[in-house]
C-alpha positions as CSV (number, residue, x, y, z in Angstrom):
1,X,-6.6,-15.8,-24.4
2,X,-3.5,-14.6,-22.5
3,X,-0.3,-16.9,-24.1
4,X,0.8,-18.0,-20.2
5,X,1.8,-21.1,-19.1
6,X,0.3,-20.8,-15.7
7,X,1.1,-23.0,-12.8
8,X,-0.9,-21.4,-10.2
9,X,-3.9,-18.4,-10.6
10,X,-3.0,-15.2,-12.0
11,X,-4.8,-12.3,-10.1
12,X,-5.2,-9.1,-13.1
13,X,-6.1,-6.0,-11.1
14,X,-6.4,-2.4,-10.8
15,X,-7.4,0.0,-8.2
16,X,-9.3,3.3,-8.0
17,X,-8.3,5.5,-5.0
18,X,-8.9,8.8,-2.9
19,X,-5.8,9.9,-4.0
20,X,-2.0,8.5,-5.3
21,X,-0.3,8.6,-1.8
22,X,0.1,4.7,-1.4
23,X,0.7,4.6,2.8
24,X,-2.4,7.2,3.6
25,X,-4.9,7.0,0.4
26,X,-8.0,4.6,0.8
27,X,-9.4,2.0,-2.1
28,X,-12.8,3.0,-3.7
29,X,-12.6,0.9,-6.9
30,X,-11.1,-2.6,-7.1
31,X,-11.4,-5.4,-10.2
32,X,-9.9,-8.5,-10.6
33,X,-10.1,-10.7,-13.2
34,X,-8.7,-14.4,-11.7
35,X,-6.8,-16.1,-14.5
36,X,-6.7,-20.0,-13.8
37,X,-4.6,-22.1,-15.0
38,X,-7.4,-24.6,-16.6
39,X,-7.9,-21.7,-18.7
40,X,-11.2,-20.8,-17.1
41,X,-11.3,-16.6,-15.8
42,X,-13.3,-15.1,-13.1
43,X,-14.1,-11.6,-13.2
44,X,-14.8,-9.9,-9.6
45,X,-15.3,-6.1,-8.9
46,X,-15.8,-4.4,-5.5
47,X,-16.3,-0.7,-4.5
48,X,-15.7,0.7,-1.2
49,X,-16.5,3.3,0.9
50,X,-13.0,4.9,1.9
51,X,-14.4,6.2,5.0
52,X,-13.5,10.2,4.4
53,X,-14.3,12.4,1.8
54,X,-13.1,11.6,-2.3
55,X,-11.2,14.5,-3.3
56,X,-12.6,16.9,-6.4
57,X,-9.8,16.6,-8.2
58,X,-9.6,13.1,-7.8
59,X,-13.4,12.5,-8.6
60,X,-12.1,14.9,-12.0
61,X,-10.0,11.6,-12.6
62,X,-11.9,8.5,-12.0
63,X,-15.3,10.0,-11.6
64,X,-16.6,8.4,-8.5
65,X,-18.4,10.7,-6.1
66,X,-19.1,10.5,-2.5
67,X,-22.8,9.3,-3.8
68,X,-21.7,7.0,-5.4
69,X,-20.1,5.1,-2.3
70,X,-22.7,5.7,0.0
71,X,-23.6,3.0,1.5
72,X,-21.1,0.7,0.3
73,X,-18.8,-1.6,2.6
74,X,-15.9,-0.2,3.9
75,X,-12.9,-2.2,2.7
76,X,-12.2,-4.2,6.0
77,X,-15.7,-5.9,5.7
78,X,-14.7,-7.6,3.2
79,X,-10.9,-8.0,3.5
80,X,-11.2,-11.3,4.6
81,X,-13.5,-12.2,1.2
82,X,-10.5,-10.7,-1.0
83,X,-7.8,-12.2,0.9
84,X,-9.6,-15.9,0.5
85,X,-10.2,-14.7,-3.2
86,X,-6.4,-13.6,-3.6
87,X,-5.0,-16.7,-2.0
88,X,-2.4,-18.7,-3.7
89,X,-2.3,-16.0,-6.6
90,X,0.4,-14.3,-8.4
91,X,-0.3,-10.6,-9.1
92,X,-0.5,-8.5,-12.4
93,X,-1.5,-5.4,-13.8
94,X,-0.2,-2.3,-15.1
95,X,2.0,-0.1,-12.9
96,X,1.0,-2.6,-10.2
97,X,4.6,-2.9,-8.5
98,X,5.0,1.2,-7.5
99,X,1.2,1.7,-6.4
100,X,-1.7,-0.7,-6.3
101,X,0.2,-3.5,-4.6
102,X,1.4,-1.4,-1.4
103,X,-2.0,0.5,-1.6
104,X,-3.6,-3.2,-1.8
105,X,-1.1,-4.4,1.3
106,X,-1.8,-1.4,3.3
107,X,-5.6,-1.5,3.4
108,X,-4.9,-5.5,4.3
109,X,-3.2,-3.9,6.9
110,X,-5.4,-1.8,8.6
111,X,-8.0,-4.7,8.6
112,X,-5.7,-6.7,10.1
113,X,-4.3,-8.8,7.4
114,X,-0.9,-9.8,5.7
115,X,-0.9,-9.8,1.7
116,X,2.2,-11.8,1.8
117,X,3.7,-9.6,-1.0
118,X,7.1,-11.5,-0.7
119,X,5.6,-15.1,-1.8
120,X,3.7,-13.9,-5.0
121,X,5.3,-13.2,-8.6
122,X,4.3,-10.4,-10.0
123,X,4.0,-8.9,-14.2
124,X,3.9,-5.5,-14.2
125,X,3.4,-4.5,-17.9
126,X,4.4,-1.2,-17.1
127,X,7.7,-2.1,-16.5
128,X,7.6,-4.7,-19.5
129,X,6.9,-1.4,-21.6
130,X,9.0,0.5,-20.4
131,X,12.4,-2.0,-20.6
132,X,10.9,-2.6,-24.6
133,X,10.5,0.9,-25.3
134,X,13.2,2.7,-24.0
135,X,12.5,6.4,-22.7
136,X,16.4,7.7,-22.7
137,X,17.8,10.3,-24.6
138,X,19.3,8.4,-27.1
139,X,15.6,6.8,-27.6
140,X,13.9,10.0,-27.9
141,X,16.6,11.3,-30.2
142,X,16.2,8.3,-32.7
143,X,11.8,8.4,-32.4
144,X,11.7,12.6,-33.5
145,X,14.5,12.7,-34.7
146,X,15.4,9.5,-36.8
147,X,19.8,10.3,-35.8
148,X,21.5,8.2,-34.0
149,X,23.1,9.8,-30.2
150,X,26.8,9.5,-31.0
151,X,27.7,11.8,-28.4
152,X,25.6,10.6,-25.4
153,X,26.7,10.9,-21.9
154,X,28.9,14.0,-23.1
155,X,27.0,17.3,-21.5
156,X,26.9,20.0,-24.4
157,X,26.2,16.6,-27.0
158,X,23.1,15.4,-24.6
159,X,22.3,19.2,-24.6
160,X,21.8,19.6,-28.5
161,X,20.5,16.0,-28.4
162,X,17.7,17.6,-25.9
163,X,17.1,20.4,-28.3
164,X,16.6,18.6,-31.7
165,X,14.3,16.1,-29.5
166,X,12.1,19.5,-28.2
167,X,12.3,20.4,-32.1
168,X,10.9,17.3,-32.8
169,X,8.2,17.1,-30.5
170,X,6.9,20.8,-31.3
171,X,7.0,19.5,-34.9
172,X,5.4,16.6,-34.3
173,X,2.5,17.7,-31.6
174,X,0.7,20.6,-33.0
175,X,-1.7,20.7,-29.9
176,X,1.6,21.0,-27.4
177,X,1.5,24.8,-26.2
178,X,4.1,27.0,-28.1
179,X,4.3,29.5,-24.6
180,X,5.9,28.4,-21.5
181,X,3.3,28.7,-18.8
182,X,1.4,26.3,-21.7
183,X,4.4,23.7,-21.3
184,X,5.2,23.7,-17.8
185,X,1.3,23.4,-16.9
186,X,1.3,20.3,-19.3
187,X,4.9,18.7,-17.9
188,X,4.2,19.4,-14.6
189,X,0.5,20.1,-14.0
190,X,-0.2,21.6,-10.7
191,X,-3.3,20.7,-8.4
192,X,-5.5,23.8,-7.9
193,X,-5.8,22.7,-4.2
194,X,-2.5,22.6,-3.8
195,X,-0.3,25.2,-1.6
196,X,3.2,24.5,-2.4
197,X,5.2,23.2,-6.3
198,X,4.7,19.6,-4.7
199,X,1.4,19.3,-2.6
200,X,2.7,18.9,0.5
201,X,0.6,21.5,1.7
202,X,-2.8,21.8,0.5
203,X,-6.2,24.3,0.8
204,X,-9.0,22.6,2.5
205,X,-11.9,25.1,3.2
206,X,-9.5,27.8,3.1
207,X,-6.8,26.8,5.3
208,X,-3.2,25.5,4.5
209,X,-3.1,21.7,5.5
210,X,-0.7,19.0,6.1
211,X,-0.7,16.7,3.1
212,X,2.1,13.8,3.9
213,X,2.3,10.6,5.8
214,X,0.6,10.8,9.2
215,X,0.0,14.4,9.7
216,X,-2.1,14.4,6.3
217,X,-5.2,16.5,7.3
218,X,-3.5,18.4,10.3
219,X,-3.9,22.2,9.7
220,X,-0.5,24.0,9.4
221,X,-1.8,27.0,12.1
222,X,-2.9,25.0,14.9
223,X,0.8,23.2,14.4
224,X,2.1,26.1,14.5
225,X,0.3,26.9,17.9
226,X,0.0,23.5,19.3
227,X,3.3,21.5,17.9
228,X,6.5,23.0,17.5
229,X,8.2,20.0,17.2
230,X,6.5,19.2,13.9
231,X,7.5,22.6,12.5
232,X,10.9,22.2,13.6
233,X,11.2,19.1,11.7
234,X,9.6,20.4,8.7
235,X,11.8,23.2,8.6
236,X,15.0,21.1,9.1
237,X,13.5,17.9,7.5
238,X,14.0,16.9,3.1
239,X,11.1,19.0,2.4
240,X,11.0,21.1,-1.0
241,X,12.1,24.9,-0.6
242,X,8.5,26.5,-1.6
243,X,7.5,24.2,1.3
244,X,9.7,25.1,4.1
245,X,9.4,28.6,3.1
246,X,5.7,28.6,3.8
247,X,6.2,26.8,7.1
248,X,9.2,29.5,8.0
249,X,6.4,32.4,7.2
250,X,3.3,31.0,9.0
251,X,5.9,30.0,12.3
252,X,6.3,34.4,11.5
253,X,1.9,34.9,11.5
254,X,2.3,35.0,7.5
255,X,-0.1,32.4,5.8
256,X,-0.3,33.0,2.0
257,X,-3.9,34.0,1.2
258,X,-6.9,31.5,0.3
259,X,-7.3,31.1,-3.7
260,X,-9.9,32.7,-4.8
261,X,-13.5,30.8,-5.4
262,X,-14.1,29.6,-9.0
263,X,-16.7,31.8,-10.9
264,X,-19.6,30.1,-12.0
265,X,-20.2,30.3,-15.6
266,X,-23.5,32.2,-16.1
267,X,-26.1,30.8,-18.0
């Protein structure tokens, strides 16, 4: 039994989605367990049609298929249900405060709905962990390492700091990759469907398409034919370099070419 003194419900949640964009991706999984404060809990699970198609690589993740939500209700047919459920609750989970609450108030808001965010407290035990465990340099230097970071905040002593931590960690991690197409694959894994370093622009059936905010789906060639305005942006606008380079070559007629199909393993 959770040690809380609660004065009002505690709502435990987590979400499966299409996708980790919190404004454009669509709920397919959702539990709650309802903590009361009579000690009694309620456990409640929902799964949703998102009304578009569920990503590959995110059914790689979570392993729901478009199969597996046909035929259930999309999430505004019972937004109402989980509102009335949700009502008078504060809110926890685990990295609940930087994506399954504003994925959670933005499909309320397409059906129509406030969550009321601002009224509810909220325990995040990501944050929790990561406030306990601290994931600085001089925290990293003292876990592989066991030294203290006399010289922290000094460049060339954070430096050697960052080099006895890497010693560390290849010392500690046999599995880590010793090359550094290995490492960089496993710090910063890249999406096979995406286009650019970031995903901004991604391969669907072969063409390089919009993958941000409101224009998420919108092939880059016909904006290149149909909306200058939107390239214009893109090209002036925060965007990575790898990203407006692509955009600066298909506004010339050069589209980098389709990857090439995966080869099925023979049996």
């Amino acid at each position: 039994m959770l040690p809380l003194k609660l004065d009002r419900p505690l709502a435990v949640f987590d979400i499966e989605s299409t996708g980790m964009n919190r404004r454009t991706d669509r709920i397919i999984d959702l539990a709650i367990i309802k903590l009361l404060p009579d000690g009694r809990r309620e456990t409640h699970e929902y799964r949703f049609d998102p009304e578009r198609p569920i990503p590959p690589e995110t059914t790689a993740i979570h392993g729901i298929t478009d199969a597996d939500v046909k035929g259930c209700p999309v999430f505004k047919q019972k937004a109402a249900e989980l509102a009335d459920l949700l009502k008078g609750c504060d809110l926890a989970g685990y990295n609940v405060l930087g994506f399954d609450i504003p994925l959670l108030a933005e499909e309320f808001a397409h059906a129509g709905i406030n969550l009321d965010v601002e009224s509810r407290r909220v325990f995040d035990a990501q944050r929790v962990f990561h406030k306990k465990v601290p994931r600085d340099l001089t925290a990293a230097l003292a876990f592989y390492c066991g030294e203290l970071h006399v010289d922290a905040h000094g460049a060339l002593g954070d430096v050697e700091a960052t080099l006895r931590v890497m010693e560390g960690q290849l010392a500690r991690y046999p599995d880590l990759p010793r090359d550094l197409d290995g490492l960089d694959n496993f710090c910063n894994p890249r999406d096979p469907s995406w286009v650019d370093r970031t995903g901004r622009l991604k391969w669907v059936q072969g063409e390089v398409t919009l993958n941000f905010g409101k224009y998420q789906g919108r092939k880059l060639r016909e904006a290149v034919q149909n909306e200058p305005n939107l390239i214009r942006w893109m090209l002036k606008a925060d965007f990575p370099q790898d990203t407006r380079e692509i955009v600066q070559n298909a506004l010339n007629g050069r589209y980098p070419p389709p990857p090439a199909p995966a080869v099925e393993p023979e049996v």
